[in-house]
BALOBA-1460 file (C-alpha; in Angstrom, 3 decimals):
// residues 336
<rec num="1" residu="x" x="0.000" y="0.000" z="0.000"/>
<rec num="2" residu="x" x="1.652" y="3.189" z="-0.840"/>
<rec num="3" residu="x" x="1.235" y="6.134" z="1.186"/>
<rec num="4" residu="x" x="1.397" y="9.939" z="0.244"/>
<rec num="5" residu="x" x="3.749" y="11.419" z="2.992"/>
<rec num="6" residu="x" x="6.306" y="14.545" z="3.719"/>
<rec num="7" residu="x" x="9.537" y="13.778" z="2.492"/>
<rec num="8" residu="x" x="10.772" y="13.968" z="5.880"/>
<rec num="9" residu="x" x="8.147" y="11.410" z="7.143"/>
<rec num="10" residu="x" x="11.514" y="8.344" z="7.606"/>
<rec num="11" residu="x" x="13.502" y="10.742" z="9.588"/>
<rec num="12" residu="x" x="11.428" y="10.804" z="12.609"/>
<rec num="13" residu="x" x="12.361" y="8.077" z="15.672"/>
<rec num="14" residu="x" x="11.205" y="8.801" z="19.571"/>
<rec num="15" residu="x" x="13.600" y="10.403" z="21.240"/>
<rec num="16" residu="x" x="12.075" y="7.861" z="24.487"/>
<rec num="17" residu="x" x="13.770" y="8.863" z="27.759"/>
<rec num="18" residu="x" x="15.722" y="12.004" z="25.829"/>
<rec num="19" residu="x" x="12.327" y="13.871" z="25.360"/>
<rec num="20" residu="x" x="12.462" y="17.008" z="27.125"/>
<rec num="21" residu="x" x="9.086" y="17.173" z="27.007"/>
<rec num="22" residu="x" x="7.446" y="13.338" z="26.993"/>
<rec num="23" residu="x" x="4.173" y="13.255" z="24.880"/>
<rec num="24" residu="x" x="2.575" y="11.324" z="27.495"/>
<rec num="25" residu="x" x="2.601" y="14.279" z="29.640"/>
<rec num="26" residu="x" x="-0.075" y="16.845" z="30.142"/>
<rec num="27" residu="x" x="-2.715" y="14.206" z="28.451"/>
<rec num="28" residu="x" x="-5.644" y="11.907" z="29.093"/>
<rec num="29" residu="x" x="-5.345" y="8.813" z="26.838"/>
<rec num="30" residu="x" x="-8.601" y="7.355" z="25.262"/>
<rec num="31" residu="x" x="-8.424" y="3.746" z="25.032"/>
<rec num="32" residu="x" x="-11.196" y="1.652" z="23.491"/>
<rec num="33" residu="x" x="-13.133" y="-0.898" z="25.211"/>
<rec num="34" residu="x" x="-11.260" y="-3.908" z="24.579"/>
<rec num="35" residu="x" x="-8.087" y="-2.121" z="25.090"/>
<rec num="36" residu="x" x="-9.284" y="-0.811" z="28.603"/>
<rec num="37" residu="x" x="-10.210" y="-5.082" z="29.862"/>
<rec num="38" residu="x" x="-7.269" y="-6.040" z="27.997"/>
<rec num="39" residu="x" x="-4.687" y="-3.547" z="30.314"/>
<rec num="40" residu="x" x="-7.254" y="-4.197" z="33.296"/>
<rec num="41" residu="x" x="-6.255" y="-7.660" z="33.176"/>
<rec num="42" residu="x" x="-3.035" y="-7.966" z="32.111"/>
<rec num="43" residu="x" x="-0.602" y="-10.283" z="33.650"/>
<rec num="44" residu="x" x="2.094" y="-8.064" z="34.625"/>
<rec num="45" residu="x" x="3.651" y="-7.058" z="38.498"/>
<rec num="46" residu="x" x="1.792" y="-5.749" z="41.507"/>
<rec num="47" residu="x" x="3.554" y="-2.179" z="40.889"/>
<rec num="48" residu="x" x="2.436" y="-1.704" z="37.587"/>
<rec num="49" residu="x" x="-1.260" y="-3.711" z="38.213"/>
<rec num="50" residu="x" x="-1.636" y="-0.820" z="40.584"/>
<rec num="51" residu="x" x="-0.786" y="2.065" z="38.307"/>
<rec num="52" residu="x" x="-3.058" y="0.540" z="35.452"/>
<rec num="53" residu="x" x="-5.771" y="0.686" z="37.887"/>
<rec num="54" residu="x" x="-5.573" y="4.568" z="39.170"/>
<rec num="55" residu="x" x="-4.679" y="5.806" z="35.674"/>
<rec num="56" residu="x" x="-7.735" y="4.138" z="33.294"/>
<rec num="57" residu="x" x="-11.190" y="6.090" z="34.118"/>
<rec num="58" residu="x" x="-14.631" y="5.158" z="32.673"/>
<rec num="59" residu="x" x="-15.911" y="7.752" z="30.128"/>
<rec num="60" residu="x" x="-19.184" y="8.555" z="31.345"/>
<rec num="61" residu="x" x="-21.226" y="7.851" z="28.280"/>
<rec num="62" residu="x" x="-18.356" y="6.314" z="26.632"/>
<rec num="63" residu="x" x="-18.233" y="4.725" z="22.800"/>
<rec num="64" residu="x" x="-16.651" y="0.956" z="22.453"/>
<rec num="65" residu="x" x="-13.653" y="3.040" z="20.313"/>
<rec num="66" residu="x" x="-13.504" y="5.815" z="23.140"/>
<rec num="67" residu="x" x="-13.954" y="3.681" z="26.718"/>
<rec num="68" residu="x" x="-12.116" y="5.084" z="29.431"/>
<rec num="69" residu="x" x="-8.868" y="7.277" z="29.526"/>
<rec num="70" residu="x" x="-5.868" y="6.833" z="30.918"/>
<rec num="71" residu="x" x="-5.640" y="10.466" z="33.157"/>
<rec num="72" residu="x" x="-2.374" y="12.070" z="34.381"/>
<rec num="73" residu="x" x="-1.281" y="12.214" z="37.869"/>
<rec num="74" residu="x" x="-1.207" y="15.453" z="39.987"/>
<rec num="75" residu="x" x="2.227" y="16.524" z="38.157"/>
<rec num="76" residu="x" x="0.023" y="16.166" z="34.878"/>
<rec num="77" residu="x" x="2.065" y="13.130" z="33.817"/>
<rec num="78" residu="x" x="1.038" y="10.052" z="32.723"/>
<rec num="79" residu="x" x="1.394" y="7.259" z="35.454"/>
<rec num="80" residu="x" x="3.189" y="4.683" z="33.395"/>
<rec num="81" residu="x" x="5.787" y="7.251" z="32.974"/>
<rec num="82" residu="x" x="8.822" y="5.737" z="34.809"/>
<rec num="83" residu="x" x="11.913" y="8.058" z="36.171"/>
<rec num="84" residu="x" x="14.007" y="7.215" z="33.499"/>
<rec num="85" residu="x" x="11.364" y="8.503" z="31.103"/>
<rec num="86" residu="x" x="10.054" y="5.573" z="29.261"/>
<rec num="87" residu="x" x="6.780" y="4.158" z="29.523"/>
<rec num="88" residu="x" x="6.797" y="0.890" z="32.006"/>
<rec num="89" residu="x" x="4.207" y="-0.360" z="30.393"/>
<rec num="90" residu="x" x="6.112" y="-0.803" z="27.340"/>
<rec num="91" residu="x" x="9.137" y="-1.695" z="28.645"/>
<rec num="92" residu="x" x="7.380" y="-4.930" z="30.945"/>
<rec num="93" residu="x" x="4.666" y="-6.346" z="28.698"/>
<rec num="94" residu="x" x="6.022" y="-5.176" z="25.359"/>
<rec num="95" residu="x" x="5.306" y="-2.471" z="22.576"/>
<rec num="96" residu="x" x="2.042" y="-4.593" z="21.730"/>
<rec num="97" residu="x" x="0.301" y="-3.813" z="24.800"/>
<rec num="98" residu="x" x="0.888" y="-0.158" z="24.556"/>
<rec num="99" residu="x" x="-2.711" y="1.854" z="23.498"/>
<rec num="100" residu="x" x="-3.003" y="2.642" z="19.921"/>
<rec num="101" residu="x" x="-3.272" y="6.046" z="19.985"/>
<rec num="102" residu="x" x="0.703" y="5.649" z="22.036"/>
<rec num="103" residu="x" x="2.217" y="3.547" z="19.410"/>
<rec num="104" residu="x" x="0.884" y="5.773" z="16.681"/>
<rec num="105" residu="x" x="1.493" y="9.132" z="17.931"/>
<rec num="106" residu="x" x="2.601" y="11.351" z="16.899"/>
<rec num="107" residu="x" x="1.760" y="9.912" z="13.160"/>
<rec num="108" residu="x" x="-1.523" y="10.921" z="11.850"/>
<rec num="109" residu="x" x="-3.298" y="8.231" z="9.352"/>
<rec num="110" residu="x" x="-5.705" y="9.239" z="7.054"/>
<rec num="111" residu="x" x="-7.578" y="8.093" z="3.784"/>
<rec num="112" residu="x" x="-8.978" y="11.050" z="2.046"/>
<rec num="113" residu="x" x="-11.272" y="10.500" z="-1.193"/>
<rec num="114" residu="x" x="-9.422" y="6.985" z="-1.431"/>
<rec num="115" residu="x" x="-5.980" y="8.524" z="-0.900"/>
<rec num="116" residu="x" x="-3.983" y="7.143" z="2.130"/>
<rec num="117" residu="x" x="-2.064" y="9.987" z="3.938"/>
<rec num="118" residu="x" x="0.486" y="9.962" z="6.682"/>
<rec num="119" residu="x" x="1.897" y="12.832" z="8.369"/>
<rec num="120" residu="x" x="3.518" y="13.462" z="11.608"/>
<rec num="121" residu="x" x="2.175" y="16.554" z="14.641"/>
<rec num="122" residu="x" x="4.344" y="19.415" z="15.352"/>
<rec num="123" residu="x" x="3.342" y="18.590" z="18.832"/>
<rec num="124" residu="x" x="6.091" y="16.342" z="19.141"/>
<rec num="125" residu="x" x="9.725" y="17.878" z="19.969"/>
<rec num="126" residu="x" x="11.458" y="15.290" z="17.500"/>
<rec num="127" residu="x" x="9.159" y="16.252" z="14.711"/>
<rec num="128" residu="x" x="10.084" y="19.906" z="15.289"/>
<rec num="129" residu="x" x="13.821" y="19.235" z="15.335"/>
<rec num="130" residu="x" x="13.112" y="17.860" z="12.162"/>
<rec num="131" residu="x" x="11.127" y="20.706" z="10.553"/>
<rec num="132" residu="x" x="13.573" y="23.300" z="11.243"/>
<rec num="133" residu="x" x="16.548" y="21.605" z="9.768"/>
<rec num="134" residu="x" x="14.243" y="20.963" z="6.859"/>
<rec num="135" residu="x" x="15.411" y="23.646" z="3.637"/>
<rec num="136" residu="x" x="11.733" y="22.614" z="2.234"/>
<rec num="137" residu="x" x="9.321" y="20.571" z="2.744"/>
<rec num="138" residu="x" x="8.109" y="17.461" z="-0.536"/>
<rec num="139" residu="x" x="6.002" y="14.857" z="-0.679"/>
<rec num="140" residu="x" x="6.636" y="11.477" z="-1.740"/>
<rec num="141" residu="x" x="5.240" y="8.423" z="-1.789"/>
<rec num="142" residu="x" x="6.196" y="5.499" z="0.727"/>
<rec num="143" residu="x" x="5.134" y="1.828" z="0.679"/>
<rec num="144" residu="x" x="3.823" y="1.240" z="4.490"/>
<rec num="145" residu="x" x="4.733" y="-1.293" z="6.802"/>
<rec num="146" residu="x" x="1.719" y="-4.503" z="6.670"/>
<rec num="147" residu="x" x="-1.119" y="-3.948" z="9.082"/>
<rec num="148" residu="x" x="-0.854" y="-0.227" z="9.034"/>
<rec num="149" residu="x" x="-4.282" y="1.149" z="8.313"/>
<rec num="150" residu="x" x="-6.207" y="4.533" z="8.404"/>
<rec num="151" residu="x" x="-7.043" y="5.778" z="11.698"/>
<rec num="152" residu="x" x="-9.779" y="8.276" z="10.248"/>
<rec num="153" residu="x" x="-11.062" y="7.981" z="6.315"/>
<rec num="154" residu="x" x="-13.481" y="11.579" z="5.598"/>
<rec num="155" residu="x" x="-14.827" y="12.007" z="2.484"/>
<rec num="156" residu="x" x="-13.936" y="15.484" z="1.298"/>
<rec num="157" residu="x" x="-15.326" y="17.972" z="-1.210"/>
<rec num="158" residu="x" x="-14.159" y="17.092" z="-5.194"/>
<rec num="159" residu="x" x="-12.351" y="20.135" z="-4.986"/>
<rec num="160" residu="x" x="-9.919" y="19.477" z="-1.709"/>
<rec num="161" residu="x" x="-7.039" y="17.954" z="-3.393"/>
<rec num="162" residu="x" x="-6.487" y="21.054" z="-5.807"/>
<rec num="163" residu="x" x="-6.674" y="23.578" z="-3.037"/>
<rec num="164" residu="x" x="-4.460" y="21.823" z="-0.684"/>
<rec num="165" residu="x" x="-1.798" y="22.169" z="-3.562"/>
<rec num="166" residu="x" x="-2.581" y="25.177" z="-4.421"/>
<rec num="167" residu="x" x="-2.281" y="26.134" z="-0.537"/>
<rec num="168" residu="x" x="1.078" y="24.690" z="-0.415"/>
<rec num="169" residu="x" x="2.507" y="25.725" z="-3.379"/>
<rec num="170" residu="x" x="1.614" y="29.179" z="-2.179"/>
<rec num="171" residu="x" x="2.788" y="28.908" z="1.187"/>
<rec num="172" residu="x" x="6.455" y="27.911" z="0.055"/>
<rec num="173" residu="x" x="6.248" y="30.960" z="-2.904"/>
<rec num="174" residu="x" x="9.450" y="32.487" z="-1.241"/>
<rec num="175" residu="x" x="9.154" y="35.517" z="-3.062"/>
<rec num="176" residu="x" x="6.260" y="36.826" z="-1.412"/>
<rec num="177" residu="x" x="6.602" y="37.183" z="2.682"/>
<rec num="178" residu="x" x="5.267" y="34.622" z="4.617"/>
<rec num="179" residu="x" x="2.380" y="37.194" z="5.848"/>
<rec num="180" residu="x" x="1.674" y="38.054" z="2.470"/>
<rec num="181" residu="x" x="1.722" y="34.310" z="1.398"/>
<rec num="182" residu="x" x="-0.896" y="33.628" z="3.829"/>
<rec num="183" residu="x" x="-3.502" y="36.025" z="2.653"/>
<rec num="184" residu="x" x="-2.916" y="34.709" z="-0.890"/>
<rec num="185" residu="x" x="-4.382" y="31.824" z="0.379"/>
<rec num="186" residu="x" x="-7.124" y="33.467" z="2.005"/>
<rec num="187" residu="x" x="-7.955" y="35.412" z="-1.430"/>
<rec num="188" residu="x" x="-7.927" y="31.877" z="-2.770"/>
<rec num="189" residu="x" x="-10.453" y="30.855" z="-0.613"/>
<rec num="190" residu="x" x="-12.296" y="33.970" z="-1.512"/>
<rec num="191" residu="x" x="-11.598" y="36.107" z="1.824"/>
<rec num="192" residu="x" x="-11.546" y="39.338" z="0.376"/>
<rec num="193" residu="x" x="-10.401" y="43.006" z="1.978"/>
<rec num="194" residu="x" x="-8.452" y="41.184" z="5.035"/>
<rec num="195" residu="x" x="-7.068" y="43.803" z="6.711"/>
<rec num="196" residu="x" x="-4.985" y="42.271" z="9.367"/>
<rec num="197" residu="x" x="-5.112" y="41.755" z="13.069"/>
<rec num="198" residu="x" x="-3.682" y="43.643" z="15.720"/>
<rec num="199" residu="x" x="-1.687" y="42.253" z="19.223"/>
<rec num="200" residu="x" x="-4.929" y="43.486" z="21.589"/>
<rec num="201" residu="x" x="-6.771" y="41.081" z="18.815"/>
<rec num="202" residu="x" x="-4.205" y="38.009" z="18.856"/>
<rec num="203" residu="x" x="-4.249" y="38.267" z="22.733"/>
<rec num="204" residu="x" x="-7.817" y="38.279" z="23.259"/>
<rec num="205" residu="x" x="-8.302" y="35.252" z="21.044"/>
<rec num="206" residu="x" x="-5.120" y="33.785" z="22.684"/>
<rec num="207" residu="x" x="-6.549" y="33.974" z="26.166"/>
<rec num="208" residu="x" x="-9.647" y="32.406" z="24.736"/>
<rec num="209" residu="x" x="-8.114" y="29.591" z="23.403"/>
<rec num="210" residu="x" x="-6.443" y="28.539" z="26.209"/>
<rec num="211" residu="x" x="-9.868" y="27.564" z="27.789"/>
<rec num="212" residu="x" x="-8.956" y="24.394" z="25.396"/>
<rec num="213" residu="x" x="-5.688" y="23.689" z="26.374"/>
<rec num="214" residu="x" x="-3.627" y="24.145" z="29.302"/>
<rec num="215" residu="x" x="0.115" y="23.602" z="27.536"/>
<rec num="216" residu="x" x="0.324" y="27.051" z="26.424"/>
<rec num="217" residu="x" x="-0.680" y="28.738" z="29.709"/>
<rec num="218" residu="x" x="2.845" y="29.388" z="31.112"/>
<rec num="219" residu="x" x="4.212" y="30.623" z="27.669"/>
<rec num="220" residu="x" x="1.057" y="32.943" z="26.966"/>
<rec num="221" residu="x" x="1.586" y="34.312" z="30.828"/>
<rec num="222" residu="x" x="4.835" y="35.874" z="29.348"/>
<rec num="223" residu="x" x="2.924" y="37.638" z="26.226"/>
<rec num="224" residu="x" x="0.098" y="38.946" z="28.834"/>
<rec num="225" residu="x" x="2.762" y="39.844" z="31.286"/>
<rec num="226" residu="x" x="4.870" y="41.826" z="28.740"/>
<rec num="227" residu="x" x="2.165" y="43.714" z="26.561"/>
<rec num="228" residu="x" x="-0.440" y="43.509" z="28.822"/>
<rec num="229" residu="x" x="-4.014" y="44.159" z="26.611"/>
<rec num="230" residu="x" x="-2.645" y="45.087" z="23.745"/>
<rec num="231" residu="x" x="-2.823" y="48.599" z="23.813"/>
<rec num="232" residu="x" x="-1.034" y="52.088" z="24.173"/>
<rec num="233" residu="x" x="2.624" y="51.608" z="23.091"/>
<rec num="234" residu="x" x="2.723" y="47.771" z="23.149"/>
<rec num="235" residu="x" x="2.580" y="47.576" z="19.407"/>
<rec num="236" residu="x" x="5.745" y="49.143" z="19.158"/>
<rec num="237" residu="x" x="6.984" y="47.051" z="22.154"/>
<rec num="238" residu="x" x="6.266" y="44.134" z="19.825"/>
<rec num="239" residu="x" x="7.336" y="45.398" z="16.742"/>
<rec num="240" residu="x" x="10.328" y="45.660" z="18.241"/>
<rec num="241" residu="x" x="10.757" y="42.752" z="20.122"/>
<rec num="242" residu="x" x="9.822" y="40.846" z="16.884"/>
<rec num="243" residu="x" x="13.261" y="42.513" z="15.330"/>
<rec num="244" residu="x" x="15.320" y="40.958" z="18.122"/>
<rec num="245" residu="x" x="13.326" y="37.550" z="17.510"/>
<rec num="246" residu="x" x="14.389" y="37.475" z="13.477"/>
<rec num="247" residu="x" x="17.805" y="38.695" z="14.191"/>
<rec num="248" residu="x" x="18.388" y="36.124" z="17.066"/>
<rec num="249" residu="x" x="16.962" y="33.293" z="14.630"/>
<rec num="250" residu="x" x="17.400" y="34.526" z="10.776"/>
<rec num="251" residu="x" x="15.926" y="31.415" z="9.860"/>
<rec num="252" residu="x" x="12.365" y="31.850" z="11.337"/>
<rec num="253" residu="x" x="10.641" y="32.650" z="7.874"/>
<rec num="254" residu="x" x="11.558" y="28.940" z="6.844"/>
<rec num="255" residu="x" x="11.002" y="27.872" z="10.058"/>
<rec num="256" residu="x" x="7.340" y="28.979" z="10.029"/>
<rec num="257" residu="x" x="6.898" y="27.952" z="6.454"/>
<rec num="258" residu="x" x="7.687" y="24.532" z="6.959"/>
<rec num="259" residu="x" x="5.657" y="23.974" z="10.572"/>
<rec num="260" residu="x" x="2.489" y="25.679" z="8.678"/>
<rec num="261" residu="x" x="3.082" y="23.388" z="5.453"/>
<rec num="262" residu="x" x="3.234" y="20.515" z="7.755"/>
<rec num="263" residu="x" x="0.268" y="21.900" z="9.723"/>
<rec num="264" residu="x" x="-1.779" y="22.136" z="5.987"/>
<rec num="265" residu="x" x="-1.601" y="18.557" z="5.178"/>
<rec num="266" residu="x" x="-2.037" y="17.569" z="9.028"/>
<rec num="267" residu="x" x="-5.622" y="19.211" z="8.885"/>
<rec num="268" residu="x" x="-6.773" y="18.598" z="5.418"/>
<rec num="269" residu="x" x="-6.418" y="22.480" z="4.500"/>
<rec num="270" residu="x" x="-9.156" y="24.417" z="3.932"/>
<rec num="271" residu="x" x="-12.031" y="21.239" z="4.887"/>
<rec num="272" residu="x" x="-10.498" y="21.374" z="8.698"/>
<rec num="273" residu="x" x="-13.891" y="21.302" z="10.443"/>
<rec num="274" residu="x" x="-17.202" y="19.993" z="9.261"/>
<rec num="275" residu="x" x="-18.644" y="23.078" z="11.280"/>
<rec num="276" residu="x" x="-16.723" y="26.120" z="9.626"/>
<rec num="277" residu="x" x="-16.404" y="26.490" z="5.089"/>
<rec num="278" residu="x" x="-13.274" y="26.553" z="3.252"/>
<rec num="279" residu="x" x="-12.866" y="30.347" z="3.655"/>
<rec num="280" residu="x" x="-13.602" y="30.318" z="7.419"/>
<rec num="281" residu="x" x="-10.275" y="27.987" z="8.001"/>
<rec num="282" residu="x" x="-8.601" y="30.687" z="6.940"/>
<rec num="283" residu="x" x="-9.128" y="32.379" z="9.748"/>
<rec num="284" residu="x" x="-7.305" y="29.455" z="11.718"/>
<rec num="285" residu="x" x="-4.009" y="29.636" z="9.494"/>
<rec num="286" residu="x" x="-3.938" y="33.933" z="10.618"/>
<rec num="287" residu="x" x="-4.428" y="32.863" z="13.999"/>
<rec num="288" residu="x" x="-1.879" y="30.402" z="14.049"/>
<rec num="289" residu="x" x="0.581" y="32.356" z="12.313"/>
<rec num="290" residu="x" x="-0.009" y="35.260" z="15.018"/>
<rec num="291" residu="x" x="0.031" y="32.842" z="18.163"/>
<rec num="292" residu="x" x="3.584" y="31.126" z="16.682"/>
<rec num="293" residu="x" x="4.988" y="34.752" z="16.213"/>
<rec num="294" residu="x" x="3.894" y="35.643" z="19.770"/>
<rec num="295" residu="x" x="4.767" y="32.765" z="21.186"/>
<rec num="296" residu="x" x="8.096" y="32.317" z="20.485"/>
<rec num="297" residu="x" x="9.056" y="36.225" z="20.040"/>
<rec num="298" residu="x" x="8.441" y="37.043" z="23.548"/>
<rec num="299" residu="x" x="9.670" y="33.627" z="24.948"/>
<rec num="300" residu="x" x="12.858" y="34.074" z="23.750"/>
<rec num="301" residu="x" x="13.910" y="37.448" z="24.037"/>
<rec num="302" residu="x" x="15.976" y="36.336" z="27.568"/>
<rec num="303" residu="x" x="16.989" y="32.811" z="25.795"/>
<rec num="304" residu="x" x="17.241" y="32.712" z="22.667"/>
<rec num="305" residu="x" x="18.668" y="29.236" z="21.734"/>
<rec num="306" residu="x" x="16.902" y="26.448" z="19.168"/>
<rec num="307" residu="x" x="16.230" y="23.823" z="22.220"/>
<rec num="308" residu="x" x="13.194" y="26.772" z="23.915"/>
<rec num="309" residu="x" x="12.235" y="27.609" z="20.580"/>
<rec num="310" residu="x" x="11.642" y="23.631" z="19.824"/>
<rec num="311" residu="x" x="9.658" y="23.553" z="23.537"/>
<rec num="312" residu="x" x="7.583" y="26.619" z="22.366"/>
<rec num="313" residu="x" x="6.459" y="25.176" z="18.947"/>
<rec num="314" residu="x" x="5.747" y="21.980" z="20.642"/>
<rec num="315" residu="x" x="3.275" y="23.447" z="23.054"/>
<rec num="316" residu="x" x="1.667" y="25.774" z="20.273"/>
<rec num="317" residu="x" x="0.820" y="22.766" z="17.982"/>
<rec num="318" residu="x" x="-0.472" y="20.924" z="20.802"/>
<rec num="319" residu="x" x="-3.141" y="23.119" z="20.772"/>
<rec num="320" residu="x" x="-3.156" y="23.869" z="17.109"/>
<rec num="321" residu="x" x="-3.364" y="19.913" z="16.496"/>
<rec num="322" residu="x" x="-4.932" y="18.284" z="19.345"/>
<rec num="323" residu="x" x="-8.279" y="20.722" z="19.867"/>
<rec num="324" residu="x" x="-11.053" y="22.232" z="17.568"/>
<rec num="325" residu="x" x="-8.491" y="24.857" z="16.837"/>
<rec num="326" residu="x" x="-9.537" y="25.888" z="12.825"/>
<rec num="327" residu="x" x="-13.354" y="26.374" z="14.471"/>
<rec num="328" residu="x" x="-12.322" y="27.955" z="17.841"/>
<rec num="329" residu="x" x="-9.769" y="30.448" z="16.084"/>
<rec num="330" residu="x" x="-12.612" y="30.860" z="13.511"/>
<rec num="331" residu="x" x="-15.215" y="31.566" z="16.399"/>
<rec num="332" residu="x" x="-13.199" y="33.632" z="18.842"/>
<rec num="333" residu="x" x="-12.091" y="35.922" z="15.673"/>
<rec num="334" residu="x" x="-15.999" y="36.537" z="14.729"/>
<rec num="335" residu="x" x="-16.283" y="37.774" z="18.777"/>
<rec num="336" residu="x" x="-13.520" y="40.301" z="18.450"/>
């Protein structure tokens, strides 16, 4: 079976007990049904028995594919985490016995209108590392391992395939800035007369967004911290801590251009959300190009080396990949 993928897509490996930031951390774990009375009686040692046991909860009104999770201790990590930062799980009973959604992550398996797709979330450190050694970012095809199957299979509009490409083709259009590139794409999509969004805007959706996820919080404290509401003279304040940001790392145009690329084909660009049209999604590739900038301009101004800005565009694509984040960008920008 071949599979349409990144060209970078063979590079990745888990970093395991390396990860600075462990994926496991931070999440609640659905685990199907027969997952959930498989771990439940597993024969493995009293120690790990006992950790199975506090960590797997009962949905309340649960599906047979979404049972029970496995929830995080009080640190938020997950309690099959061991010290030496692999999962104990894994390392007593064997990869096998490991949930599905932890042996795929951080791969993401589709089949769209009968093509299969595989691409990997920015929400992962290694994937990031990856990214922003990346020059540019192709797509090839690769002949997957037997068993491997589509996690989710949507049927999209006739016309998704062409606009995707088209999306991407503009996005890495190097002659244009990235800003500019990005509301080509929105004129493609037939948003017409954008005129931009200022930093009160981008913090007041910001703060909204974080009702979804709580990764972000301690980065986005900086941002309020620093230019408060928005207003008065922290435009310039940003402005020119956004100078120190590009001269600190004079690669961040190609850095952004490959994460959003990667984030296009992640989220089937522009049919993201049954709930919001092609030219509403737009709205969610602004947003996310404002939150990165943010993010990792005012993060770094005090430490500016590649390891915190890898951390930073971790935590923004867990939000941007892991939530509603096309509709809720979409939704909070209607509000403001």
């Amino acid at each position: 079976m071949k599979w349409l993928v990144p060209d970078y897509f063979r590079l990745f490996s888990c970093k395991c007990g390396k990860c600075r930031n462990a994926c496991c951390k931070g999440w609640k774990i659905a685990v199907t049904e027969k997952e959930y009375f498989r771990l439940i009686g597993l024969d493995c040692s009293e120690m790990l028995h006992e950790k199975i046991e506090s960590a797997l909860v009962k949905i309340e009104l649960g599906t047979s594919d979404k049972f029970a999770y496995i929830v995080p201790d009080w640190r938020g990590q997950c309690r099959m985490l061991g010290d030496d930062g692999l999962c104990m799980l894994q390392k007593e009973c064997g990869e096998p016995m490991i949930p599905e959604t932890c042996r795929v992550y951080p791969r993401s398996l589709k089949q769209t209108n009968g093509i299969f797709k595989a691409v990997l979330s920015a929400s992962c450190e290694a994937v990031v590392e990856i990214l922003l050694l990346k020059e540019k970012i192709d797509t090839c095809y690769m002949e997957a391992d037997d068993g491997v199957k589509p996690e989710i299979t949507e049927s999209l509009p006739p016309d998704a395939e062409t606009i995707l490409k088209d999306s991407l083709s503009i996005m890495q259009d190097r002659g244009q800035s990235l800003n500019d590139r990005i509301i080509s794409i929105g004129s493609l999509l037939g948003v017409k007369n954008f005129k931009g969004i200022s930093l009160k805007n981008i913090l007041d959706i910001l703060g909204t967004l974080l009702e979804t996820s709580d990764t972000l919080k301690s980065y986005a404290e900086a941002a309020f911290a620093r230019y408060g509401n928005g207003e008065g003279d922290a435009e310039k304040l940003y402005d020119s801590d956004f100078e120190v940001f590009k001269k600190n790392f004079p690669k961040w145009e190609i850095y952004f251009e490959n994460l959003m690329v990667n984030n296009l084909i992640f989220a089937s660009f522009p049919y993201c959300d049954k709930r919001i049209d092609k030219a509403e999604s737009f709205f969610g590739l602004i947003v996310q190009y404002e939150i990165l900038r943010l993010i990792c301009t005012v993060n770094t101004l005090n430490s500016p080396a590649m390891e915190k800005l890898t951390d930073l565009i971790a935590a923004v694509y867990h939000l941007i990949e892991h939530t509603a984040f096309y509709y809720n960008a979409y939704i909070s920008f209607e509000k403001i």
